[in-house]
C-alpha positions in Angstrom: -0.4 -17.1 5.5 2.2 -19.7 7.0 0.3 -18.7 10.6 -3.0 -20.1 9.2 -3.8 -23.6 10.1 -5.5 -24.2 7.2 -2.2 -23.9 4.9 0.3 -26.9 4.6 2.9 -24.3 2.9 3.8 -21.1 1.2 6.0 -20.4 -1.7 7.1 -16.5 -2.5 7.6 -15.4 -6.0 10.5 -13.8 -6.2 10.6 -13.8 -2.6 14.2 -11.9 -0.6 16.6 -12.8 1.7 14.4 -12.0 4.4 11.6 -14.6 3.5 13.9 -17.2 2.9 15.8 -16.8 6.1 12.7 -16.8 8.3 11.8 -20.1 6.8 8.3 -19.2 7.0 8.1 -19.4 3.2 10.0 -21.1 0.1 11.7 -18.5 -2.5 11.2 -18.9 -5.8 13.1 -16.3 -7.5 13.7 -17.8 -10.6 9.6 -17.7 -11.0 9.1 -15.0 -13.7 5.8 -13.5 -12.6 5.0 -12.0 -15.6 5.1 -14.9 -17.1 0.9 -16.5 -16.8 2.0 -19.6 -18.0 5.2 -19.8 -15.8 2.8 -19.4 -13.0 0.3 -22.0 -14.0 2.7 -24.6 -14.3 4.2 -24.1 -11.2 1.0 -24.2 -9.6 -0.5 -27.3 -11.4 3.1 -29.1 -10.5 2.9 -28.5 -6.5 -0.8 -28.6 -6.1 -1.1 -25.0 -5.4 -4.6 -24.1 -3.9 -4.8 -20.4 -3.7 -2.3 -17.6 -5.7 -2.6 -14.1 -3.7 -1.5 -12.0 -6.6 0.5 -9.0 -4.7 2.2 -6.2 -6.7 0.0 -4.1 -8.7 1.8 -4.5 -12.3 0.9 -8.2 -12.7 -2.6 -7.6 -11.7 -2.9 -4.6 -14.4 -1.3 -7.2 -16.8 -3.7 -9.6 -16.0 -2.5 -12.9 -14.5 -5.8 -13.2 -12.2 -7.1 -13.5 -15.7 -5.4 -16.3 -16.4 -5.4 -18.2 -13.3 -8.9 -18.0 -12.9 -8.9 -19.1 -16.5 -7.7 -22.4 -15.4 -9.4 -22.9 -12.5 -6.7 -21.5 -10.0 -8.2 -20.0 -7.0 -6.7 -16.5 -6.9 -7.2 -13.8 -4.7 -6.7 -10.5 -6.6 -8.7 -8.4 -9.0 -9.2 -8.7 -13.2 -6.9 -6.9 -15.4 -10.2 -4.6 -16.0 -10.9 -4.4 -12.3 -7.3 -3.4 -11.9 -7.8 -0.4 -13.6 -9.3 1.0 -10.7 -5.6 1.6 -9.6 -4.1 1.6 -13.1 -6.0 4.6 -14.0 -6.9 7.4 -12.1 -9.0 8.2 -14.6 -11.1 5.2 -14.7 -11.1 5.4 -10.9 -12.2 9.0 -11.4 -15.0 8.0 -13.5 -16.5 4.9 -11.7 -16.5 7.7 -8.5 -19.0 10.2 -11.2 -21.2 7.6 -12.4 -21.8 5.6 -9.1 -21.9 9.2 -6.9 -18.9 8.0 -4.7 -17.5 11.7 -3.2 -13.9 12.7 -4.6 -11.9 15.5 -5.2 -12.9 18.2 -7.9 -10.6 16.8 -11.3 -10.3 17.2 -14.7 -8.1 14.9 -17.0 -5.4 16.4 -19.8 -3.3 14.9 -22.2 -2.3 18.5 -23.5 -0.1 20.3 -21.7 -1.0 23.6 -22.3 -4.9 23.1 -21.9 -3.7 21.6 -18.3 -1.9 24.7 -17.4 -4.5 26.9 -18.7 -6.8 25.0 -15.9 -4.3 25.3 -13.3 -4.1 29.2 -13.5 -8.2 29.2 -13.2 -8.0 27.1 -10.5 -5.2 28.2 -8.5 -2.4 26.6 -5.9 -2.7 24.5 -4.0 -3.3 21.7 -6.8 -2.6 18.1 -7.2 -1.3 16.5 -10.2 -1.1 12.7 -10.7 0.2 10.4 -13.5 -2.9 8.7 -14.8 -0.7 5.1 -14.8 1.3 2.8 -12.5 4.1 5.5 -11.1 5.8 3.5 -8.4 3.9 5.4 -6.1 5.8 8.2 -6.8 3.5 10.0 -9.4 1.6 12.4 -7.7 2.7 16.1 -7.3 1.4 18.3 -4.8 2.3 21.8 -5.9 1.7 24.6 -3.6 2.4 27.2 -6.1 1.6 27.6 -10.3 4.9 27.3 -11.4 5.3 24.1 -9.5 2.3 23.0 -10.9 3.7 24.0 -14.3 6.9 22.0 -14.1 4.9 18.7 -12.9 2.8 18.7 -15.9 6.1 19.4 -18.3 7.7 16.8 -16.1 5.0 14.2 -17.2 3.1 15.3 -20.6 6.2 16.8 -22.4 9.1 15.7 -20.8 7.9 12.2 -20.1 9.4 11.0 -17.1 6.8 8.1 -16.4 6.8 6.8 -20.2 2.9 5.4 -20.7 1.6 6.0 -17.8 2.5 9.7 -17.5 1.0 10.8 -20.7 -2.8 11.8 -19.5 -2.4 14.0 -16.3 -5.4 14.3 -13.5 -5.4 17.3 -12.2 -7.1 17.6 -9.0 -8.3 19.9 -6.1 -6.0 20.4 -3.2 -8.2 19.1 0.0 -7.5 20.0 3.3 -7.3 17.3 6.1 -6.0 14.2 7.6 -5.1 11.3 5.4 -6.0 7.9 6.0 -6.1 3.9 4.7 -9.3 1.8 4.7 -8.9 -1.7 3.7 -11.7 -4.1 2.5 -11.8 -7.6 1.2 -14.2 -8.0 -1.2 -15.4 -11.3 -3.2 -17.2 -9.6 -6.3 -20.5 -8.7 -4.6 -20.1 -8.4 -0.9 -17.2 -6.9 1.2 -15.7 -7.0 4.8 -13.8 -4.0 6.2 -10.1 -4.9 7.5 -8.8 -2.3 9.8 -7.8 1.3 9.3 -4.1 2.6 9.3 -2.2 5.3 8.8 0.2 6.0 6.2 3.7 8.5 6.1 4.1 9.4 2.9 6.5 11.9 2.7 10.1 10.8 3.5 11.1 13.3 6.2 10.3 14.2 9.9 6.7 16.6 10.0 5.7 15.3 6.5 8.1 17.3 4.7 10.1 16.8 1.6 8.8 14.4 -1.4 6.1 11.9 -1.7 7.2 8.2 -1.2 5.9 4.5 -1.3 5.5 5.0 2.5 7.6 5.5 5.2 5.9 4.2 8.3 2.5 3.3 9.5 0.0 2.2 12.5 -3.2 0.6 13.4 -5.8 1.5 14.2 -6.1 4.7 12.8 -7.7 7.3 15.8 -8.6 10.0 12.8 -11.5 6.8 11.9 -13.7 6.4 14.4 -16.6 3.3 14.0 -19.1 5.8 12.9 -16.4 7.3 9.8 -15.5 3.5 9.4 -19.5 2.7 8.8 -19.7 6.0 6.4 -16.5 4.9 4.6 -18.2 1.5 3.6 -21.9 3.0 2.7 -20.7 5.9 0.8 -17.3 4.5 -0.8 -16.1 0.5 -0.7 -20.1 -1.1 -1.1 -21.0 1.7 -3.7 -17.6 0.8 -5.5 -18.3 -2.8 -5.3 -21.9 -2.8 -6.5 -20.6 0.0 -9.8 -17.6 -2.2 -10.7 -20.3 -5.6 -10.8 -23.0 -3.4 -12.8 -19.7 -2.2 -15.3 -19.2 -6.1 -15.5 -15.7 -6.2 -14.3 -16.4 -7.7 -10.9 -13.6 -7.0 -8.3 -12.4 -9.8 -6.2 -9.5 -8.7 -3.8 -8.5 -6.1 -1.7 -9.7 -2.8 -2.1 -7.3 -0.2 -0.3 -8.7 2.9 -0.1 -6.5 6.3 0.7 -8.8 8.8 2.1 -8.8 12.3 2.8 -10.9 13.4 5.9 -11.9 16.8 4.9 -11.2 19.1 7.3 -13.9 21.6 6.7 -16.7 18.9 6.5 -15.2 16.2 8.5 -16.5 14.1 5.9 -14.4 11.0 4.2 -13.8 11.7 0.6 -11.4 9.1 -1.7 -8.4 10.3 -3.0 -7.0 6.7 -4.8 -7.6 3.1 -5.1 -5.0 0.8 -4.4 -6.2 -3.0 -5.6 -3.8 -4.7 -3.2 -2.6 -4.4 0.6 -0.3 -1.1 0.9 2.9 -1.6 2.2 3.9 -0.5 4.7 0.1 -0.8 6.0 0.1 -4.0 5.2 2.4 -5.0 8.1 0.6 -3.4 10.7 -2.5 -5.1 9.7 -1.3 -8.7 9.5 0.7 -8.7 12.6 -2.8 -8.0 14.2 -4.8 -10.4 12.3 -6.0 -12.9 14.4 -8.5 -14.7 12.1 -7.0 -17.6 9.5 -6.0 -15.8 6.6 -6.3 -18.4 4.1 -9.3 -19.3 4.8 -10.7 -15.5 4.4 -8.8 -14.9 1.4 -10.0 -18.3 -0.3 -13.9 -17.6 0.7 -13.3 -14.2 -1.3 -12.3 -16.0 -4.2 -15.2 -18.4 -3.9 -17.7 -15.1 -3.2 -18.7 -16.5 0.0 -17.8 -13.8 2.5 -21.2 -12.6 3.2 -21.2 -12.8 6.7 -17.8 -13.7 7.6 -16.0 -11.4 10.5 -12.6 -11.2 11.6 -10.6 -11.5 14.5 -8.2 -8.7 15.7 -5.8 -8.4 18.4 -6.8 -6.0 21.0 -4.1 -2.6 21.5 -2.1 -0.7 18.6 0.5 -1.9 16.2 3.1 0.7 14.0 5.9 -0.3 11.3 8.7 2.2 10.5 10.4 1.6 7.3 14.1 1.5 7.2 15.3 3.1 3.8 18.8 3.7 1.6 19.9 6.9 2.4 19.0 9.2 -1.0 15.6 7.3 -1.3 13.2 8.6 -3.3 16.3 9.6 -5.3 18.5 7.5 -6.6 20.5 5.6 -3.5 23.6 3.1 -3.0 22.6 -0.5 -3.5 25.1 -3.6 -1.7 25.3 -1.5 1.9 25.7 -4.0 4.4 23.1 -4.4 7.6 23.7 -5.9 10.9 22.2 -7.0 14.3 18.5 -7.5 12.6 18.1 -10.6 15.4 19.1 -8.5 17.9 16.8 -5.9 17.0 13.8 -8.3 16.8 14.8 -9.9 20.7 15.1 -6.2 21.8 11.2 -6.5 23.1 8.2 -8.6 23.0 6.0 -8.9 19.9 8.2 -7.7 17.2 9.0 -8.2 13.9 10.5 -6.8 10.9 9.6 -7.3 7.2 11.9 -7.8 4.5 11.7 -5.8 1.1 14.9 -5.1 -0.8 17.3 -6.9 0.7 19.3 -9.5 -0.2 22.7 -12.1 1.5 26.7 -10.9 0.0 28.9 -13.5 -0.1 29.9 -13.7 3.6 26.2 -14.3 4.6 25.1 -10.9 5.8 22.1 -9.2 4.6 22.5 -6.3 2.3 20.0 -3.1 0.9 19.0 -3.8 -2.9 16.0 -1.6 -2.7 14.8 2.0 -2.1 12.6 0.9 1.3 14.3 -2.3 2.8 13.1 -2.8 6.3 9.6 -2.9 7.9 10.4 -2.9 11.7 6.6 -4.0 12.9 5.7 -3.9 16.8 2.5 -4.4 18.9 1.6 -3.0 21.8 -1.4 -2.2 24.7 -1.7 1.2 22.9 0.0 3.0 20.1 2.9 4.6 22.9 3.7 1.0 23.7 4.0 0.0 19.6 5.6 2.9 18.9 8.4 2.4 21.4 8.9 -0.8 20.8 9.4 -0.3 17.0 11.8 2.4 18.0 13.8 0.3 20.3 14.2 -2.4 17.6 15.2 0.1 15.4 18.1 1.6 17.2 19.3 -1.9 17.4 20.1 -2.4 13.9 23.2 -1.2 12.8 22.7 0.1 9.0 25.1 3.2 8.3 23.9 3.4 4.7 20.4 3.8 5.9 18.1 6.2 7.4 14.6 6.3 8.9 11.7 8.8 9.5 12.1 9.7 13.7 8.1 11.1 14.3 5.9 7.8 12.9 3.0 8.3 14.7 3.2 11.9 15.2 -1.0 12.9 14.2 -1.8 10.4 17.1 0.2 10.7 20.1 0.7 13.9 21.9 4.0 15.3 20.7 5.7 15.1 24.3 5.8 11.9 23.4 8.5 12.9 21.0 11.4 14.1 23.3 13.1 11.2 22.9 14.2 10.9 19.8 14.4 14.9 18.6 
C-alpha cells in the first residue's frame, strides 16, 4: 500500500515491531479491532479513505458491515459473505446449488452418525471444523481410527469450542495443491496470480497441518489454460451465486485448490475471504500495479476491465517459525542480524508477523510463525536461493524453518544444498 502513489499514508491495526520499524506504516496497537465503533472514529478523525479489513475473525464479525454502513470505503467481504470462509458448510452448499466442482462431503454434528459414515466410506478421509480454526482445523486421516479420534477431538471433546461442533467430512482427493487469488467488487472479478502453499510444517510435507510454512509465485502446477478453467468453473460462478443469494462479495476471494490427479481437473477444497499468508507475500512483492487504486475500484464495483501489472520471473517466502509450532512454543526468544539478512542479496525482504522489540531494542518471537523471508528472482532457482541465503543470515536459535520450499517445482538436485 505505502508503494502506491495514490496513498499519502498507512496506518496498521495492531500493527508489530516489524511494521513500525520499517516506517513504511504507523502502528496502532492500542486500536481494538473488534471494536466497529473504535474503527469508525479513528477513521472519521484522520480522514481515512479506504479500510482493507485483513484477518478473517473481524470480517466474520462483521466490521465491513459497519464501515460500509457509514460510508467508509472498505475492501473486504459482509459478515454474510464471510461465511464463505466461516463455514465450510455454507461454502459447501453455495458449491451444490451454483454446480461449482468439490469434494464428495457430508456434514455431522453427531458423532457417532459421522463415524458410521467414515467406516462406509473408508480412509483416506478428511475432516474439517465447520468454523474459524486458526487454520489448524482440518484432519487428514489416513486410517479409521484416526479419523475416529478427529471427530471425538472436535464434536465430543470440543477442542475448537463453536466452531468445532458441526464436522465436514470429506473425500480424500488425490493431487497437487494450489492457491488462486481474485479480487472481486460484487459482480465482476480479476484473477491475481497463483501460488503455492506448504502446509505441513516439516521437510517432504510431513507431520501436521499449519497456517503455512512457505510459498512461491507463480505456481507451474497452473498453467493459463487451468488459470482460465479456474475462473469459468469456480471464482465467476461463485461470484454470480453469492450476488443471486444477496450477500454480494466484495474482497478477495482465495481459493485453495486441489488439481485432481486422475482428471487433471481443478476442483475447490476451501475459501479463504482474504489474502493467505504466507501467499500473500509472494504476491505483493510482485505486484507492479498501484494497489490502492485496485483495491478502492473493488470497493466502488468498477473493476470491470481493470488488469494488473506483474513483475516478470518467480518470487518464494519461507516462514521462520518458534520451534514447537503448531504446538505450543516459547514466546520472548530473541532474533538477530534481520538487516543483514535482507542486504545478503538483491530484491529481498522479510515480513513481520509475531514479533515484537525487549527492552534492549532487539526484536523478539511472540507468535507461532514470525518471519516471512520474501525474495524475487529471474526464475523460481534464483528466488529460492535468495530467500535461502537471507535465511541463513538470521541468527534465531529458538527458531526453525522448513529446508525443501519449493520442492513440487524445481528438480530436486536442486536440493543438495541444504539436505
Amino acid at each position: 500500500m505505502q508503494r502506491s502513489p495514490s496513498c499519502d499514508a498507512v496506518f496498521c491495526a495492531p500493527g508489530n515491531a516489524g511494521i513500525s520499524s520499517s516506517g513504511n506504516a504507523t502502528c496502532i496497537p492500542e486500536l481494538d479491532i473488534s471494536d466497529s465503533s473504535a474503527v469508525i472514529s479513528f477513521c472519521r478523525k484522520w480522514g481515512v479513505g479506504l479500510v482493507v479489513v485483513g484477518p478473517e475473525a473481524p470480517l466474520v464479525s462483521g466490521l465491513a458491515n459497519d464501515l460500509v454502513k457509514v460510508g467508509i470505503p472498505t475492501f473486504g467481504p459482509s459478515a454474510e459473505a464471510a461465511a464463505l470462509e466461516g463455514s465450510k458448510n455454507f461454502m459447501k452448499s453455495i458449491c451444490d446449488k451454483y454446480g461449482i466442482p468439490t469434494a464428495k462431503y457430508q456434514t455431522f454434528s453427531d458423532a457417532s452418525a459421522a463415524k458410521q459414515y467414515i467406516k462406509e466410506q473408508g480412509a483416506p478421509i478428511v475432516i474439517k471444523a465447520d468454523g474459524l480454526a486458526a487454520g489448524k482445523g482440518v484432519i487428514v486421516a489416513m486410517t479409521l481410527e484416526e479419523a475416529y479420534e478427529a471427530v471425538d477431538s472436535m464434536l465430543v471433546e470440543g477442542i475448537f469450542g463453536s466452531a468445532g461442533c458441526r464436522v465436514i467430512v470429506e473425500e480424500f482427493l488425490e493431487g497437487e495443491e494450489a492457491s488462486f487469488f481474485a479480487l472481486v467488487d460484487g459482480e465482476n472479478a480479476i484473477p491475481l496470480e497463483s501460488a503455492q502453499d506448504h502446509k505441513r510444517v516439516g521437510d517432504g510435507d510431513t507431520g501436521p497441518n499449519t497456517g503455512g510454512m512457505g510459498a512461491y509465485s507463480p505456481a507451474p502446477v497452473l498453467t493459463e489454460e487451468l488459470q482460465s478453467l479456474v475462473m469459468e468453473s469456480i471464482i465467476l460462478p461463485t461470484v454470480k451465486g453469492m450476488s443471486a443469494e444477496g450477500c454480494k462479495f466484495v474482497g478477495v476471494l482465495y481459493a485453495g485448490l486441489m488439481i485432481e490427479k486422475k482428471s487433471g481437473l481443478p476442483k475447490l477444497i476451501e475459501y479463504n475471504v482474504r489474502f493467505g499468508d504466507p501467499e500473500c507475500q509472494v504476491l505483493m512483492i510482485r505486484l507492479e500495479s498501484d494497489l490502492a487504486k485496485v483495491l478502492l475500484a473493488a470497493c466502488r464495483g468498477e473493476l470491470k476491465g481493470v488488469s494488473l501489472n506483474w513483475s516478470p520471473g518467480s518470487a518464494m517466502v519461507v516462514v521462520m517459525a518458534s520451534q514447537g509450532y503448531p504446538g505450543s512454543y516459547e514466546k520472548g526468544t530473541v532474533i538477530q542480524s534481520l538487516e543483514e539478512a535482507e542486504n545478503v542479496a538483491p530484491c529481498v525482504k522479510i515480513f513481520h508477523a509475531g514479533t515484537a522489540l525487549d527492552l534492549d531494542g532487539n526484536f523478539v518471537a511472540t507468535g507461532g510463525r514470525v518471519l516471512g523471508v520474501t525474495a524475487k528472482g529471474r526464475d523460481l532457482k534464483e528466488a529460492r536461493d535468495r530467500a535461502y541465503d537471507a535465511v541463513e543470515e538470521i541468527k534465531w536459535p529458538g527458531g526453525f524453518y522448513r529446508r525443501d520450499i519449493g520442492w513440487r517445482a524445481l528438480p530436486q538436485n536442486e536440493f543438495a544444498r541444504n539436505a
